[in-house]
C-alpha positions in Angstrom: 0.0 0.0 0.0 1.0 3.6 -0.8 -0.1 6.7 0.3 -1.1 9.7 -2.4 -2.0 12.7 -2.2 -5.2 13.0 -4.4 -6.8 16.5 -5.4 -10.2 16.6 -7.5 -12.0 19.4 -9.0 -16.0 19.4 -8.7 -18.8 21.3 -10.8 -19.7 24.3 -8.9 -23.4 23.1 -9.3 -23.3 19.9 -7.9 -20.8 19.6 -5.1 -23.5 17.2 -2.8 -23.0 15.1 -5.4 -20.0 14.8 -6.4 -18.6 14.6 -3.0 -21.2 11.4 -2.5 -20.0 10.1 -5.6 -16.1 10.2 -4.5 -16.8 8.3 -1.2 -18.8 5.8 -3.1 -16.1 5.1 -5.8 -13.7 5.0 -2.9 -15.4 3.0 -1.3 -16.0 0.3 -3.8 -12.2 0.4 -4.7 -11.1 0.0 -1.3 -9.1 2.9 -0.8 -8.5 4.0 2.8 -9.1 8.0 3.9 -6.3 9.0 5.9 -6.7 12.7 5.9 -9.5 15.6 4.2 -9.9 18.7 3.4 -11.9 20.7 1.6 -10.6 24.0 0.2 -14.2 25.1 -1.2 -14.8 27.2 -4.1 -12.4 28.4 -5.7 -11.6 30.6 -8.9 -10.5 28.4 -11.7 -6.8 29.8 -13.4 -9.0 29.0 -17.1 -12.5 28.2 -18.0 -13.4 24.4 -17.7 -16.4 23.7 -19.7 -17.4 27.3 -19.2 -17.0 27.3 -15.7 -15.5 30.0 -14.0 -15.3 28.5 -10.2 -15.2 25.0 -9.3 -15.3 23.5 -5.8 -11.8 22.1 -5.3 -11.3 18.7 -2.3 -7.7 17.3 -1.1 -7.3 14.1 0.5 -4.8 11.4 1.5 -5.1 7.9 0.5 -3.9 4.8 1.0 -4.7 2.5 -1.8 -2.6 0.3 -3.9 -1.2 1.2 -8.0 -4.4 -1.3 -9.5 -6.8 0.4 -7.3 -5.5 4.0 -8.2 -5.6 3.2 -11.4 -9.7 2.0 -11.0 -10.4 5.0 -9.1 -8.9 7.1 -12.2 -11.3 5.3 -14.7 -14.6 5.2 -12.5 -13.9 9.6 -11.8 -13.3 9.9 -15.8 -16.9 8.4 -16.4 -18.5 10.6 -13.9 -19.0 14.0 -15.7 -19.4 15.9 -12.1 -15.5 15.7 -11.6 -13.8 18.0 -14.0 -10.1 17.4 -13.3 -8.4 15.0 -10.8 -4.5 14.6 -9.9 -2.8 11.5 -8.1 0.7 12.0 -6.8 2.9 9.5 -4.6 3.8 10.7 -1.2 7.0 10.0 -0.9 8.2 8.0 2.6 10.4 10.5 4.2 14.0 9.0 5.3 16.2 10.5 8.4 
């Protein structure tokens, strides 16, 4: 298991929803919560879909490559999520 840091970017419209949608597809795929935070709505640096603001959620996970990888596919079908980034936390040495 690794741990990622995991940012997504939801439609201004239909945050309710797109934040029930994330737990559910984490759910399903297994991956474990270790921190969240929501950095609300913010102003987007270009125009997504003609959206101006976006409502913007940052979490760590715990999940392993294949499930990451599931998690990737299932947010790319759901049209709520309008960007997402994964990035490998990297284990911190002495």
């Amino acid at each position: 298991m690794r741990n990622y840091e995991f940012t997504v970017i939801i439609r201004s419209g239909k945050v309710e929803e797109g934040k029930n949608a994330l737990k559910e597809i984490l759910t399903k795929c297994e991956a474990t919560v270790v921190s969240e935070e929501d950095w609300g709505l913010r102003r987007l640096a270009y125009e997504i879909d003609e959206l101006k603001e976006a409502y913007y959620s940052h979490s760590i996970l715990e999940a392993t490559p294949d499930k990451v990888a599931k998690i990737s596919a299932l947010l790319r079908l759901n049209t709520v999520f309008l960007r997402f980034l994964f990035v490998v936390q990297e284990k911190k040495t002495a």
